[in-house]
C-alpha beads as a LAMMPS data file, in Angstrom:
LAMMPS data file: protein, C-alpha beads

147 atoms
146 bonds

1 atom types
1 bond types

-500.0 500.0 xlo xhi
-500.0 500.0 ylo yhi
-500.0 500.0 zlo zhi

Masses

1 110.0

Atoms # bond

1 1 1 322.092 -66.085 -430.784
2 1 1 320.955 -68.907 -428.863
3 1 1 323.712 -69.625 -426.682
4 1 1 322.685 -65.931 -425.518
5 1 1 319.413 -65.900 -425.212
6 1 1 320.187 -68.699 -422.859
7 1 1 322.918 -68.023 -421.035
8 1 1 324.249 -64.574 -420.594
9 1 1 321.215 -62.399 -421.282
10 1 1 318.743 -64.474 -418.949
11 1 1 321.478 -64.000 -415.636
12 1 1 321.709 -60.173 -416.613
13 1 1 318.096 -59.654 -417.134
14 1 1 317.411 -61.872 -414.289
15 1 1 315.205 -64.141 -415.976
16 1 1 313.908 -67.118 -413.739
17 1 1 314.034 -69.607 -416.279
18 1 1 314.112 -69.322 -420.307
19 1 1 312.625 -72.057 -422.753
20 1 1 312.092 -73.563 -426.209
21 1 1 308.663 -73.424 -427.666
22 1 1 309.539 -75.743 -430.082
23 1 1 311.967 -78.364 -431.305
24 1 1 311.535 -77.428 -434.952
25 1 1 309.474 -76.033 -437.979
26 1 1 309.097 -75.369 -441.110
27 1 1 311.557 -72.774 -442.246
28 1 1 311.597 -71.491 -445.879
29 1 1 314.846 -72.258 -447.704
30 1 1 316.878 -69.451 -447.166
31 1 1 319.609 -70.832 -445.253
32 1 1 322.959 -71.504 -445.830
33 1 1 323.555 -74.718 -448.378
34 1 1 323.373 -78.142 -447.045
35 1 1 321.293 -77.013 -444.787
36 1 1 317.712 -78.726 -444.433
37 1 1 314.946 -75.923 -443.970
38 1 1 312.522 -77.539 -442.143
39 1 1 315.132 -78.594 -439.181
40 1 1 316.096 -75.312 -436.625
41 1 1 316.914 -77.577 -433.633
42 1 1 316.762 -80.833 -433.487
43 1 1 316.286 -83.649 -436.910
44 1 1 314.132 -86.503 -436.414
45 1 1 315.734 -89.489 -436.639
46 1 1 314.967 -92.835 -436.712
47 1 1 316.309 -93.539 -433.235
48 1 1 315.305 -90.243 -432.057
49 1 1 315.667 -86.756 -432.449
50 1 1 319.072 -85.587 -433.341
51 1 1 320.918 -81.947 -431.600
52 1 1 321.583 -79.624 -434.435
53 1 1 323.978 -76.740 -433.914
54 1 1 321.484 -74.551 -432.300
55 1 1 320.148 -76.741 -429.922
56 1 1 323.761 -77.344 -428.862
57 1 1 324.061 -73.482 -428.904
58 1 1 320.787 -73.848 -425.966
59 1 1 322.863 -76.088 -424.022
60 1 1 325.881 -73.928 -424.076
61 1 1 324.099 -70.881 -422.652
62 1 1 322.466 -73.098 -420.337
63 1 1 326.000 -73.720 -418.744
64 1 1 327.280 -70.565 -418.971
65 1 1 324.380 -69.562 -416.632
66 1 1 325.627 -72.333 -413.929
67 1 1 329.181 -71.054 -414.453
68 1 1 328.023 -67.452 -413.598
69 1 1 325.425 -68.810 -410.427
70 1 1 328.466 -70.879 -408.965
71 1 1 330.553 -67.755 -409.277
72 1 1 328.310 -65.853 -408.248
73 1 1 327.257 -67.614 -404.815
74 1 1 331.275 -68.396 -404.018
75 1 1 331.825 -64.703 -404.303
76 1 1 328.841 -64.099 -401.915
77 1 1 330.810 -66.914 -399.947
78 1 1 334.348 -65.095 -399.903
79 1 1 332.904 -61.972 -398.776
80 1 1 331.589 -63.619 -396.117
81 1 1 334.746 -65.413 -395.140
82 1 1 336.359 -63.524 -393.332
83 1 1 339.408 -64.290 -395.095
84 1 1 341.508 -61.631 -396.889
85 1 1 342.543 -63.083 -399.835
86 1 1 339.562 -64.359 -400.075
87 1 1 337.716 -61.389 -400.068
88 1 1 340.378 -59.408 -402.274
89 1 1 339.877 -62.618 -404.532
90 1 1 335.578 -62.080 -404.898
91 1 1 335.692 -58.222 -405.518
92 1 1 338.123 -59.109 -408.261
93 1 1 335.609 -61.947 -409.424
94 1 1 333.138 -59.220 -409.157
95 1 1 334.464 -56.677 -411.141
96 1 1 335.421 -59.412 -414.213
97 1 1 332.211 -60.924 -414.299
98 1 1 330.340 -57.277 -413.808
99 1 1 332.338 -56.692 -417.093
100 1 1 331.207 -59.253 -418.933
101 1 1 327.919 -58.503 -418.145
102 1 1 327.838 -55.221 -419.019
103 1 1 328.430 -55.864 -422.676
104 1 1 325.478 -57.530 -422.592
105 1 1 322.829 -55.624 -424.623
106 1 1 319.304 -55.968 -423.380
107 1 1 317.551 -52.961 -425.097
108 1 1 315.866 -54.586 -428.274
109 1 1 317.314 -51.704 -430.656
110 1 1 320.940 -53.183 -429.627
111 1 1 320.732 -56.994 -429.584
112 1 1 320.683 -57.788 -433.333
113 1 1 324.336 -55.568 -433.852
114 1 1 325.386 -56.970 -430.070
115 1 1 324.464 -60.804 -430.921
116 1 1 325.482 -60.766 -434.417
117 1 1 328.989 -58.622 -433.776
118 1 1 329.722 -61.291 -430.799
119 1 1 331.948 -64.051 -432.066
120 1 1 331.288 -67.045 -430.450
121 1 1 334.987 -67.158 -429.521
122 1 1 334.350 -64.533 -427.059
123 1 1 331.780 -66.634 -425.262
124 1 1 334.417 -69.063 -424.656
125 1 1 336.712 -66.722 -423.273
126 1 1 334.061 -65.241 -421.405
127 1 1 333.545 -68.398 -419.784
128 1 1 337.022 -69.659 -419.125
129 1 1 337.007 -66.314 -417.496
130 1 1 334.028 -67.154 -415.233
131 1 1 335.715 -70.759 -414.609
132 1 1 339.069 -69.438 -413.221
133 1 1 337.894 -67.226 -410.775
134 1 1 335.412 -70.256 -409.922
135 1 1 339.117 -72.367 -409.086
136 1 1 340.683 -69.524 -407.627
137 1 1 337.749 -68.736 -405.131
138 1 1 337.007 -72.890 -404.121
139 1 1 340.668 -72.918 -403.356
140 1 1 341.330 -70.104 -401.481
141 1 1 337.909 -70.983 -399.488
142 1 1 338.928 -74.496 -398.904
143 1 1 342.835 -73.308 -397.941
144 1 1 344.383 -75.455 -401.195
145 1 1 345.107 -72.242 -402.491
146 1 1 347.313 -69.825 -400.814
147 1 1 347.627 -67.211 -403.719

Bonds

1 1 1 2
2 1 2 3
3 1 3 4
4 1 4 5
5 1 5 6
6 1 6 7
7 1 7 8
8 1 8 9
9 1 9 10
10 1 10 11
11 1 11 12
12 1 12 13
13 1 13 14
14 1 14 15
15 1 15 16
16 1 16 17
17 1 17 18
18 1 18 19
19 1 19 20
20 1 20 21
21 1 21 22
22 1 22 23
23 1 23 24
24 1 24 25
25 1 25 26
26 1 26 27
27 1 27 28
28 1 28 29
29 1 29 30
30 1 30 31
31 1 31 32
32 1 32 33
33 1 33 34
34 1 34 35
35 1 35 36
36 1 36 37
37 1 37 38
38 1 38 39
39 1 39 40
40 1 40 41
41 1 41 42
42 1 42 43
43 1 43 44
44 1 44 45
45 1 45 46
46 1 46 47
47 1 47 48
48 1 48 49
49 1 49 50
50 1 50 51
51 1 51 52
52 1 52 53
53 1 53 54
54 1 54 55
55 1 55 56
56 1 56 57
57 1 57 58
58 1 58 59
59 1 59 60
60 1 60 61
61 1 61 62
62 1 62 63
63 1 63 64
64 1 64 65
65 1 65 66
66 1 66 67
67 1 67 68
68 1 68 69
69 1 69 70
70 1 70 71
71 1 71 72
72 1 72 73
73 1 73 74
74 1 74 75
75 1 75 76
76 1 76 77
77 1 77 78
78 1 78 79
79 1 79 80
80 1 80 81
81 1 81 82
82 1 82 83
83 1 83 84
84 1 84 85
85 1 85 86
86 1 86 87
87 1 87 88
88 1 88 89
89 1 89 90
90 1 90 91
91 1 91 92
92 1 92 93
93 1 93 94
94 1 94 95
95 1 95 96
96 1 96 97
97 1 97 98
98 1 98 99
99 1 99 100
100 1 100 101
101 1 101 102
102 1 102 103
103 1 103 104
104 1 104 105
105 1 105 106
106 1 106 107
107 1 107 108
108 1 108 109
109 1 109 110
110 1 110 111
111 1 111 112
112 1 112 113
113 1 113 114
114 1 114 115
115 1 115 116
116 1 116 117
117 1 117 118
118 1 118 119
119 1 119 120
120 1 120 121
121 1 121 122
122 1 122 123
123 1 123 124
124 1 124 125
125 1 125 126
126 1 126 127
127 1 127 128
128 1 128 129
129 1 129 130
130 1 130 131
131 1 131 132
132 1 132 133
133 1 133 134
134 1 134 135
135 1 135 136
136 1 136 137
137 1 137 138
138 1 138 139
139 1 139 140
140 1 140 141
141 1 141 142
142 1 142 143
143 1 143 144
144 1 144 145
145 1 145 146
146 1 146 147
């Protein structure tokens, strides 16, 4: 849910920024076992606080937002090229990421099916996705990449 709420979700609502409220609270003890119910993010520690799963899932849609806003500006760049390929390259950068995107549920009624029916697997692929056209695009833009 978290790796989401900050990652794909904020670019396709086009959010300016998304944030934590809090670190962590009290939680009553209905979680899975070995789980401590007080701790949703981060557990204090004696050296400081340490990352639980979900804060890690925060940081994860925090990159896949940086993977999307590089692809998206070097697809705004290829178009602009003036280069073929280049161009050819972006609208098929386009298309993929538009497709991503669109499976993106935004309407409240859909996001608890759409979040909880969304391995995280697919995030993942979503982003390796996101990354190759990224390598494709910076090399056919910089001329290390003739194909």
């Amino acid at each position: 849910m978290d790796r989401d709420r900050f990652g794909v979700y904020v670019w396709k609502i086009g959010a300016k920024g998304c944030f934590k409220w809090v670190y962590t609270w009290e939680w009553k003890p209905t979680v899975p076992p070995n789980w401590h119910p007080a701790f949703i993010y981060t557990v204090p520690a004696p050296d400081g606080p340490l990352p639980t799963t979900g804060w890690e899932a925060v940081r994860e849609g925090i990159d896949d937002v940086r993977y999307i806003q590089m692809l998206s500006k070097l697809i705004e760049k290829a178009k602009k090229s003036g280069k073929p390929e280049a161009a050819r390259a972006a609208a098929d950068a386009e298309k993929e990421l538009n497709g991503i995107l669109d499976n993106v549920k935004v309407r409240w009624e859909e996001r608890e099916a759409y979040i909880h029916g969304t391995p995280s697997a697919t995030y993942d692929a979503n982003r390796r996705k996101v990354a190759d056209s990224i390598i494709k695009l910076q090399g056919l833009l910089s001329g290390r990449h003739s194909r």
